[in-house]
Residue frames as qw, qx, qy, qz and C-alpha x, y, z in Angstrom:
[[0.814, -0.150, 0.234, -0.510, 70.75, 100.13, 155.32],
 [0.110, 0.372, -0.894, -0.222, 71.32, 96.37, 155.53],
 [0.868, -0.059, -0.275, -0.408, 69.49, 93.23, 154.79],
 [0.496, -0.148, 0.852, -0.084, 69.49, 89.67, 156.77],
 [0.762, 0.276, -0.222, -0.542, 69.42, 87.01, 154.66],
 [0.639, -0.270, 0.719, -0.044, 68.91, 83.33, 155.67],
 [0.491, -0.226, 0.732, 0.416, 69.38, 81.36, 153.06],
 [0.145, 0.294, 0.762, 0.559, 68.56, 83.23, 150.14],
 [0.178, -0.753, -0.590, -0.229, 65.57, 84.56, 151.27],
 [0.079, 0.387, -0.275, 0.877, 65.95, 88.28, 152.59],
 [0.338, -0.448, -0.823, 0.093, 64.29, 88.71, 155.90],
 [0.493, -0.579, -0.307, 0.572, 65.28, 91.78, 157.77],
 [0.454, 0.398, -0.087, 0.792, 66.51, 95.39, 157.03],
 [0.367, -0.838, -0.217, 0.340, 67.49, 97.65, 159.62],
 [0.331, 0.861, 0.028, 0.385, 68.92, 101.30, 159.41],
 [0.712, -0.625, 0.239, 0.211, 72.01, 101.21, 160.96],
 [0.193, 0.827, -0.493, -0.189, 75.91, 100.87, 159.83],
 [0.774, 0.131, -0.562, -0.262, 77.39, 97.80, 158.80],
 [0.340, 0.165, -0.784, 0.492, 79.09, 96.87, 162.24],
 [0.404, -0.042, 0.552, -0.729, 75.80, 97.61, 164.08],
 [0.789, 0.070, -0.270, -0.548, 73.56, 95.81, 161.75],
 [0.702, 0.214, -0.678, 0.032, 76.07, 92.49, 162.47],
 [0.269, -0.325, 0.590, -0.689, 75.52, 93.26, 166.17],
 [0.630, 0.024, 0.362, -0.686, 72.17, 93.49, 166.56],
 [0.868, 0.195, -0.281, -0.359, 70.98, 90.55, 163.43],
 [0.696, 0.156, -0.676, 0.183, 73.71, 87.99, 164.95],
 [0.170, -0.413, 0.554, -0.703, 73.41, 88.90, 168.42],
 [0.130, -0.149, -0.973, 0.119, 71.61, 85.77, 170.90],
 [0.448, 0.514, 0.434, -0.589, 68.22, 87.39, 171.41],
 [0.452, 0.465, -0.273, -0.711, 67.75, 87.94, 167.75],
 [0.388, 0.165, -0.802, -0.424, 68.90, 85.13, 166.86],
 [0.087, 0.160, 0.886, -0.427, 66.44, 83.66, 169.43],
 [0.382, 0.327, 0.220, -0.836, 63.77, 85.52, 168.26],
 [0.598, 0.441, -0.487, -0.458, 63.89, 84.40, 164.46],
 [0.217, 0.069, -0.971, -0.079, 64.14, 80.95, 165.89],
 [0.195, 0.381, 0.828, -0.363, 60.67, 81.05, 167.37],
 [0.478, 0.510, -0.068, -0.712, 59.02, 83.94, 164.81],
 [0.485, 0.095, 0.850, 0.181, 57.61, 81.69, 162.05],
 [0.392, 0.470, -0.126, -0.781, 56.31, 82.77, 158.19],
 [0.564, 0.302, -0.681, -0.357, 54.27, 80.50, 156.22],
 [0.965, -0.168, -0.107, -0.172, 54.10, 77.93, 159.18],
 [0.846, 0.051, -0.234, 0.477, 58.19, 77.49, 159.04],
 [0.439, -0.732, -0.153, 0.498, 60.62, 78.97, 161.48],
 [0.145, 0.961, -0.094, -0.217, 62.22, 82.24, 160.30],
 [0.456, 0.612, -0.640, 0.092, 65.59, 80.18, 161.04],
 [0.896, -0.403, -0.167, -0.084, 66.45, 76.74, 162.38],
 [0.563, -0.745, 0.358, 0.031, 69.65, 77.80, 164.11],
 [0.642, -0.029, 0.558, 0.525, 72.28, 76.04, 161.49],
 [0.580, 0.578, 0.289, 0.496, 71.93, 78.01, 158.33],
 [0.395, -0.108, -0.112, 0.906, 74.67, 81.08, 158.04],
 [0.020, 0.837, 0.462, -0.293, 73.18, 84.53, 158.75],
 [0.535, 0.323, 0.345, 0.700, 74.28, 87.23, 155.77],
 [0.070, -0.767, -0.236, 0.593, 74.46, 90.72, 156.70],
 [0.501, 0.437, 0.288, 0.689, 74.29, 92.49, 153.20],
 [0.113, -0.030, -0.154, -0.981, 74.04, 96.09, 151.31],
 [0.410, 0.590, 0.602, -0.348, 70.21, 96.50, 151.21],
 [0.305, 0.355, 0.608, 0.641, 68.82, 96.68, 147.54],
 [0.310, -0.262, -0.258, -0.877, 66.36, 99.50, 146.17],
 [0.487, -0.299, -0.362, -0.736, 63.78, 97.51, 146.88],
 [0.575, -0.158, -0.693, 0.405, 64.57, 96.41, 150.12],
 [0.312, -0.147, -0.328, 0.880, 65.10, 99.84, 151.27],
 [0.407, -0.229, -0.265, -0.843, 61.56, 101.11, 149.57],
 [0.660, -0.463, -0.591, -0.021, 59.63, 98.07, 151.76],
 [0.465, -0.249, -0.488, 0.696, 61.61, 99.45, 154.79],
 [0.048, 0.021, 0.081, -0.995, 60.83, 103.58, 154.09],
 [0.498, -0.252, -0.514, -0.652, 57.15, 102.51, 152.75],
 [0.560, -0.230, -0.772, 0.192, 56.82, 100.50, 156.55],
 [0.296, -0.370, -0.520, 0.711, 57.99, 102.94, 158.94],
 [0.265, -0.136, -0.156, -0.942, 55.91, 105.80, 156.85],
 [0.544, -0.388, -0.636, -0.386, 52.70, 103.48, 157.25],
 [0.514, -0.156, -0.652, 0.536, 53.64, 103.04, 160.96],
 [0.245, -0.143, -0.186, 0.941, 53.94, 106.69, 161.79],
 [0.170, 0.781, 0.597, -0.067, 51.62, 108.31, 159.59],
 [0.110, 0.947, -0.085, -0.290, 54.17, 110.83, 158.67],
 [0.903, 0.301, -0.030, 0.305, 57.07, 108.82, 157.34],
 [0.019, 0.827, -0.430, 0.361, 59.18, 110.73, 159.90],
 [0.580, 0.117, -0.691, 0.414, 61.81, 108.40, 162.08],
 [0.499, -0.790, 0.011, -0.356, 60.75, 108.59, 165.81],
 [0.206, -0.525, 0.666, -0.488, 63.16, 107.83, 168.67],
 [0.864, -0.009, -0.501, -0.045, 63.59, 104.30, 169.86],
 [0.255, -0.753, 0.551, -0.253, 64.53, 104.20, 173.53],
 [0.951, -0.233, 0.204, -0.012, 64.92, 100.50, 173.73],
 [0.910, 0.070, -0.197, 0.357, 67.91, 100.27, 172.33],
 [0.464, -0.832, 0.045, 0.301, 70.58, 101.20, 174.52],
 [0.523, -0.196, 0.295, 0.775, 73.71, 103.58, 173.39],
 [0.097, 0.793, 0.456, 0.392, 71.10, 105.85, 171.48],
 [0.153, -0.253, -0.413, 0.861, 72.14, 108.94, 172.37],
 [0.124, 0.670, 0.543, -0.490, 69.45, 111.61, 172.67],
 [0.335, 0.856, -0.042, -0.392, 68.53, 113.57, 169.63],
 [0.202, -0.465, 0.799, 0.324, 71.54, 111.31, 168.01],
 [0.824, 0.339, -0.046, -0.452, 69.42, 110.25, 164.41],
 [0.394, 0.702, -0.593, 0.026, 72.44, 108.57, 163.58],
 [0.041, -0.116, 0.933, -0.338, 72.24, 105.89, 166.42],
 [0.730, 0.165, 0.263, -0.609, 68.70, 105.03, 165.95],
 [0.117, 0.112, -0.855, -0.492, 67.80, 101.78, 164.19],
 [0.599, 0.064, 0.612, -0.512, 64.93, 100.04, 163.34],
 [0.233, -0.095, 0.944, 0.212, 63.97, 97.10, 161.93],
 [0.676, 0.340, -0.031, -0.653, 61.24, 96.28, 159.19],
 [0.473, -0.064, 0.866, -0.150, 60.81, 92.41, 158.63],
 [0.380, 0.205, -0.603, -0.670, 60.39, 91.64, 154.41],
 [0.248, -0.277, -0.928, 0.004, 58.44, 87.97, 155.33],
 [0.761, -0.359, -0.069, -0.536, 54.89, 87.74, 156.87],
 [0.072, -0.207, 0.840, -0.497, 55.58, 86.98, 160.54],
 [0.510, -0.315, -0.785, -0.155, 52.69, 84.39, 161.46],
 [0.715, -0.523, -0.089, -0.456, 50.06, 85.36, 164.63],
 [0.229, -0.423, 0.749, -0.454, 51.38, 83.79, 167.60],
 [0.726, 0.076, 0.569, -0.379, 47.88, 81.67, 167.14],
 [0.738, 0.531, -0.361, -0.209, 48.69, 80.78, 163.51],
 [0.220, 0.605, -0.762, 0.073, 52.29, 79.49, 164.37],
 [0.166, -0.072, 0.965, -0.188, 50.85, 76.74, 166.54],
 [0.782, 0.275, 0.144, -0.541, 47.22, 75.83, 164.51]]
């Protein structure tokens, strides 16, 4: 697993290898996204500070396994068709992402 981290502050970890994780976390949607997703009131990132694809820690990777278990209700991985190149039944190409910050309400971000 790896972690985004914008300065300092870990945001992201997705379950993936290290050359997909630097895809998908530097790729221009994402990085669109995290420029409009706000925690706290401030953007995620203001589009100038370097994005850091690490190792995920312990306790990076417990916030991530403790997420998608809550999610599910069974703490089994499910099949993600949105992203494309997944093959079928291919666990190995699956990823998904589990955001370490408190993303802000859509109606928070602009109160």
């Amino acid at each position: 697993m790896f972690t985004l981290e914008i300065e300092g502050t870990a945001v992201a970890v997705i379950n993936s290898d290290e050359a997909s994780a630097k895809d998908l976390f530097t790729c221009d949607g994402f990085k669109e996204d995290i420029r409009t997703m706000t925690s706290g009131g401030k953007p995620l990132w203001d589009g100038k500070a370097d994005l850091k694809v690490r190792a995920s820690n312990e306790d990076e990777i417990e916030i991530f396994e403790d997420a998608l278990a809550e999610d599910d209700g069974e703490g089994e991985f499910v099949d993600d068709p949105r992203y494309e190149g997944a093959e079928e039944g291919d666990d190995e190409d699956e990823a998904d992402i589990v955001f370490l910050v408190d993303i802000d309400e859509a109606d928070e971000a602009h109160a």
